[in-house]
Structures are given as structure tokens and as C-alpha cells.
C-alpha positions as CSV (number, residue, x, y, z in Angstrom):
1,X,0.0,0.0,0.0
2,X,1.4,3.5,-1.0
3,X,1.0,5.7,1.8
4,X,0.9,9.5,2.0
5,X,1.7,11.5,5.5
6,X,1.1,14.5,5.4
7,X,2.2,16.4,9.3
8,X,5.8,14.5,9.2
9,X,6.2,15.7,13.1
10,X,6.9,12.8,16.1
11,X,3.2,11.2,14.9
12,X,4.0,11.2,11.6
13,X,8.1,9.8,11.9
14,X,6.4,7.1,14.2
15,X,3.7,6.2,11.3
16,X,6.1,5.9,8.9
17,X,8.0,3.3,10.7
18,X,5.0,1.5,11.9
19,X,3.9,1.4,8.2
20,X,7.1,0.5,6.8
21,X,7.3,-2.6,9.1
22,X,4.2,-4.0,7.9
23,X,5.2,-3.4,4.3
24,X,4.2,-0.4,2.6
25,X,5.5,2.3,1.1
26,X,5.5,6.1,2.1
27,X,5.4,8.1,-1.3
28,X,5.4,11.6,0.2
29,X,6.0,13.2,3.4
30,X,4.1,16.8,3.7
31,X,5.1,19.0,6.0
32,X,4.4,22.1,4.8
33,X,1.1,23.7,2.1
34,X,2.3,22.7,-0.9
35,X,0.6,22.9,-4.3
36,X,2.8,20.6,-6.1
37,X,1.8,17.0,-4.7
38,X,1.1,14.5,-7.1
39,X,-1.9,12.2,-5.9
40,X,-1.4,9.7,-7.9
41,X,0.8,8.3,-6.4
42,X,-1.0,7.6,-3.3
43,X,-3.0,4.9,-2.7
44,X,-4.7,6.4,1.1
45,X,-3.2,9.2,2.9
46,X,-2.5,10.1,6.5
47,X,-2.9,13.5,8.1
48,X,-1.7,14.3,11.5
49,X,-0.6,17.8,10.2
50,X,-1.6,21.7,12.1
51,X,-5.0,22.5,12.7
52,X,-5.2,25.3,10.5
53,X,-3.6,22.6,7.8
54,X,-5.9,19.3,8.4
55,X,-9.3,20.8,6.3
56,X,-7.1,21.9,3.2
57,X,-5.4,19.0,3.3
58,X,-8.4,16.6,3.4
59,X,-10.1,18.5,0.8
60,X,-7.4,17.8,-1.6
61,X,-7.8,14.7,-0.9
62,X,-11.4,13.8,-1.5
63,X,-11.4,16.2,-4.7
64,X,-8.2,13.6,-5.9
65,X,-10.2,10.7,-4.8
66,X,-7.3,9.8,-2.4
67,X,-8.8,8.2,0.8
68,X,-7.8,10.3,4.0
69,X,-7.4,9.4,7.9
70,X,-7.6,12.5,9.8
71,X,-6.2,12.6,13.3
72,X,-5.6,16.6,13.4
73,X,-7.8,17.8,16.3
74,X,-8.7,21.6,16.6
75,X,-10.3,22.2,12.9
76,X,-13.8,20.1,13.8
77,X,-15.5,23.7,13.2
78,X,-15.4,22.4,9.8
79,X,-16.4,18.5,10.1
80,X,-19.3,18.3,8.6
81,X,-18.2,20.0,5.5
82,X,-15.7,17.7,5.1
83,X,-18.6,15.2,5.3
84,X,-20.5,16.9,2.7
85,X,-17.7,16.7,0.3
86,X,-16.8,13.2,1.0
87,X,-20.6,12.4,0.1
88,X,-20.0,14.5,-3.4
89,X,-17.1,12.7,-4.6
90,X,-18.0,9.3,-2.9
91,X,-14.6,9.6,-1.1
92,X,-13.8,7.9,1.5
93,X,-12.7,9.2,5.5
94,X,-12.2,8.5,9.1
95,X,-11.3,11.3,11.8
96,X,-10.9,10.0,15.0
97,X,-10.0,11.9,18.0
98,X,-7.6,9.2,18.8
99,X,-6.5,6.0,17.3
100,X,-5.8,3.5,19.9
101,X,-7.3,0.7,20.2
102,X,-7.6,1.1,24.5
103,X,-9.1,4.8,23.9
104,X,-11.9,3.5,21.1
105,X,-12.8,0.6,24.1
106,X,-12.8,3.6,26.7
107,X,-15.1,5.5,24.3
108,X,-17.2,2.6,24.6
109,X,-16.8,2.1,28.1
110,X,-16.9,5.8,28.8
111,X,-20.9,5.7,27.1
112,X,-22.2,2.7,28.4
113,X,-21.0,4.5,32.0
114,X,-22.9,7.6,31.3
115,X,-25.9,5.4,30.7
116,X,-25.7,4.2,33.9
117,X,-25.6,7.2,35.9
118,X,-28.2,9.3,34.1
119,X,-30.8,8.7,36.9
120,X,-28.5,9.3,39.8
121,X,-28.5,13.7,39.9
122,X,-26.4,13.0,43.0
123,X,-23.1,12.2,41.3
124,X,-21.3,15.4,39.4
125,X,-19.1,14.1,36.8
126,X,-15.8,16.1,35.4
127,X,-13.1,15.3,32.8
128,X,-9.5,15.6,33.1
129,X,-7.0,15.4,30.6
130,X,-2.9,15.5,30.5
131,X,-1.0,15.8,27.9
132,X,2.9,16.9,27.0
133,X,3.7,20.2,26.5
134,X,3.9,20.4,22.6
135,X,0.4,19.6,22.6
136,X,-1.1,22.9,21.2
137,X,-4.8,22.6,21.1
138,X,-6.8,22.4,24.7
139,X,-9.1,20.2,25.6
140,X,-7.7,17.4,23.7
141,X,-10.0,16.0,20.9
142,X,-10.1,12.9,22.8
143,X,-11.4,14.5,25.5
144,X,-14.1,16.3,23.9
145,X,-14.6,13.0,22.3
146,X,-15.5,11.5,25.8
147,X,-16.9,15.1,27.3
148,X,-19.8,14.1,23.9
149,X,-20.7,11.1,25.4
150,X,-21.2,12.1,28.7
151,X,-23.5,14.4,27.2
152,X,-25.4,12.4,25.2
153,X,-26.5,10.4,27.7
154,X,-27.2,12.7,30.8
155,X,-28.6,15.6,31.5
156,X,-25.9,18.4,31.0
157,X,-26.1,20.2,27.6
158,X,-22.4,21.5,26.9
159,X,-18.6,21.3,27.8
160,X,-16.6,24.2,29.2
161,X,-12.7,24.6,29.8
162,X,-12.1,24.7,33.1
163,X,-16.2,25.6,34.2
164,X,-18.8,24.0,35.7
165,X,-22.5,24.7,36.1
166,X,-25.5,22.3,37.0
167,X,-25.9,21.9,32.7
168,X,-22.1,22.4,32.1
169,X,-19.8,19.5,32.0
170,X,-15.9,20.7,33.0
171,X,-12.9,19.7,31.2
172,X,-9.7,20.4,32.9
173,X,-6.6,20.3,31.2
174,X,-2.8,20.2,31.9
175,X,0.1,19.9,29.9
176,X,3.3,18.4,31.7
177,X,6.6,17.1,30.6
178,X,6.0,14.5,27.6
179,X,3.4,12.6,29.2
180,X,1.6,10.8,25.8
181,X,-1.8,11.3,27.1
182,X,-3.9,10.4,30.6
183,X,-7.7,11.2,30.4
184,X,-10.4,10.5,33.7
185,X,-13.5,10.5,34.0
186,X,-14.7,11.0,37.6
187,X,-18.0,10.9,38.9
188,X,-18.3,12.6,42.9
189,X,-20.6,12.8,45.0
190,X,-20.8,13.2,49.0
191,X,-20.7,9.4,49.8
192,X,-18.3,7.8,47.1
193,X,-16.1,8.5,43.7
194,X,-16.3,6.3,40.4
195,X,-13.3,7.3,37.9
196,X,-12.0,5.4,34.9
197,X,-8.9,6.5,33.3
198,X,-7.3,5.7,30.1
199,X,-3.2,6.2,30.3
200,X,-1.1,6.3,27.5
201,X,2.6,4.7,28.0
202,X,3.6,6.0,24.6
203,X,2.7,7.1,20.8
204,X,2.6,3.9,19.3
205,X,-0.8,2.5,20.2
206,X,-2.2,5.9,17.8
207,X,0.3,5.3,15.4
208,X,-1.0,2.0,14.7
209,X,-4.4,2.7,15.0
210,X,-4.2,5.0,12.4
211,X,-1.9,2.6,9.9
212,X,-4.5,0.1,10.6
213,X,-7.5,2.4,9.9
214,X,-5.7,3.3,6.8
215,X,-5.3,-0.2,5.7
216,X,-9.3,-0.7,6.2
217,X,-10.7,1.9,4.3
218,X,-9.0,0.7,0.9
219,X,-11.9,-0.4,-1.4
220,X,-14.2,1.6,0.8
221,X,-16.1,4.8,0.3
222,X,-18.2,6.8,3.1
223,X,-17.6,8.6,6.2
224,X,-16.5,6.0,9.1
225,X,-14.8,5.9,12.5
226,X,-12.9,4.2,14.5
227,X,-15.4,2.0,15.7
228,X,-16.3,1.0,12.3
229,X,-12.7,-0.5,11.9
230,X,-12.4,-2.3,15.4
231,X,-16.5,-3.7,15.0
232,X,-17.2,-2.2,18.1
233,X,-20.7,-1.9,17.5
């Protein structure tokens, strides 16, 4: 499989050599807007590139018929036009907030949790995230990811940044040293706790996510996800 990357930052060095040790090819490496990329050459492509870069790039994409895996968080303001695009050209395309395996079953576990204590006002629930200091964007996508499905299966209406109110579900986040990503979910109340807490001992779990996401969506065309790839449901 000939593979494009475009972002060729820690992510996308570690993507490359996930990729090139389960045999495929990387045919460009894109770390910058460039107008001169030749498409076909590519048989899917990869973007963990700048916020203000990942809508441009998977636009070029689609309108090449290239499938694109997005894992750029901070551009989701434009989502669902990327949907609406993919839908034109009968593209294909997977964001995901995050790639691992362990965060998609969290998701999971994270919903079926909020389920649970929808009926039970006496528990407050709040998000924390960590991340390394080169992280740019805050909350992490995968915690908004999670901060959604608490949502959509209780009683509050919106996330804030560090803010809480009786409808408002808060998201704290820290960025310290080069930790690769810690996210909890806690739910309080006067008598007890519940928390479950996804922690990241490295980058490779998303790398390979996203090489294996990549290697699904060959032959396919839609908009999909994560747990479309892993049958999770």
C-alpha cells in the first residue's frame, strides 16, 4: 500500500516506521502547504498535520479521490463540511480523535457508564485530561470526544474549559513534561467516587491505529470511524 503523511512531526516519523514494518510504502511526506503533490501516487493518505492545515489537506484529498485518515484535532468547526464533500465525490474518510485501540474501548466504556448514571443527579461528573507540552490545542480532541458522550447520555447540555454549572460538563486540562496522554472521568458525590482513566505509555498504540485504519478503508467509500474499523458496534 502507498502511503501519504502528510504532518511528518513525532506522529507522523512514528507512522512511517509502523507502516514500513508492515510493508508499505510512504510516497510523500508533507510538512508544509504545498501545491505541487502528485496524488497519484498515493494509494490512502494520513494526516496528522496543524489544525489550521488538516481541512485543506483533506479537501485535496477527497477532490483527488485519495482516501484520507484524519487525526488533526482543533479544525472540527469544519467537520461536517468535510462530510458533505466526502458524500460528493464518494470519497472515503475517518477522523478519529484518537486512534488506539484502548481509547476507542474507553469510548465505549466511557458511554455505556454515562448510561448508567443518568438517573443518579447525585453524582457530578468532570473530565480531566494530560498531555505533553507540545500539545497545542486544549481540551484534547479525545477528550471532547468523551466530554460528547457524557452528554449524550445525561442531563448536561455543553462542555466548558475549566467551568462548571448544574448543565455544564468541565474539562480540565494540563500539559506536563512528555506525558503521551492520561484522560479521567470522575464521577463525585458526598458518599463515594467512580473514575476510569485511560493512560497512554507512549505514541505507538495511535500510530498504529491510524496505519491500521488506513489499511481498512482501501476499497471503501463513506464517512466511518474508528469504531467501524475495530466492529465495536
Amino acid at each position: 500500500m502507498r502511503i501519504a503523511l502528510f504532518g511528518y512531526g513525532k506522529m507522523g516519523q512514528m507512522i512511517e516506521q509502523i507502516a514500513l514494518k508492515r510493508g508499505h510504502e510512504i510516497v510523500a511526506k508533507i510538512d508544509e502547504n504545498s501545491e505541487n503533490i502528485d496524488f497519484s501516487t498515493m494509494d490512502v493518505a494520513i494526516d496528522f498535520s496543524m489544525p489550521e492545515a488538516a481541512f485543506g489537506n483533506i479537501t485535496k484529498c477527497l477532490h483527488n479521490n485519495v482516501p484520507i485518515i484524519s487525526g488533526t484535532t482543533g479544525w472540527l468547526n469544519k467537520y461536517e463540511d468535510a462530510i458533505t464533500l466526502c458524500s460528493e465525490k464518494q470519497g472515503a474518510f475517518i477522523y478519529a480523535s484518537n486512534f488506539s485501540l484502548g481509547v476507542n474501548i474507553f469510548f465505549e466504556l466511557n458511554n455505556y457508564l454515562a448510561k448508567m448514571m443518568q438517573n443518579l443527579p447525585e453524582y457530578n461528573v468532570e473530565l480531566e485530561e494530560i498531555h505533553h507540552t507540545q500539545k497545542l490545542d486544549a481540551p484534547s480532541g479525545t477528550a471532547i470526544t468523551l466530554a460528547e458522550g457524557v452528554i449524550a447520555n445525561s442531563n448536561y447540555k455543553q462542555w466548558k474549559l475549566d467551568s462548571a454549572s448544574q448543565e455544564t460538563l468541565k474539562i480540565t486540562s494540563k500539559r506536563i513534561g512528555s506525558v503521551p496522554g492520561t484522560h479521567t472521568v470522575a464521577y463525585d458525590s458526598i458518599v463515594d467516587s467512580i473514575e476510569i482513566k485511560h493512560t497512554a505509555h507512549n505514541r505507538e498504540g495511535f500510530a498504529l491505529g491510524a496505519v491500521t485504519a488506513a489499511e481498512w478503508i482501501i476499497g471503501k467509500t463513506g464517512v466511518f470511524s474508528m469504531r467501524d474499523v475495530l466492529n465495536l458496534g
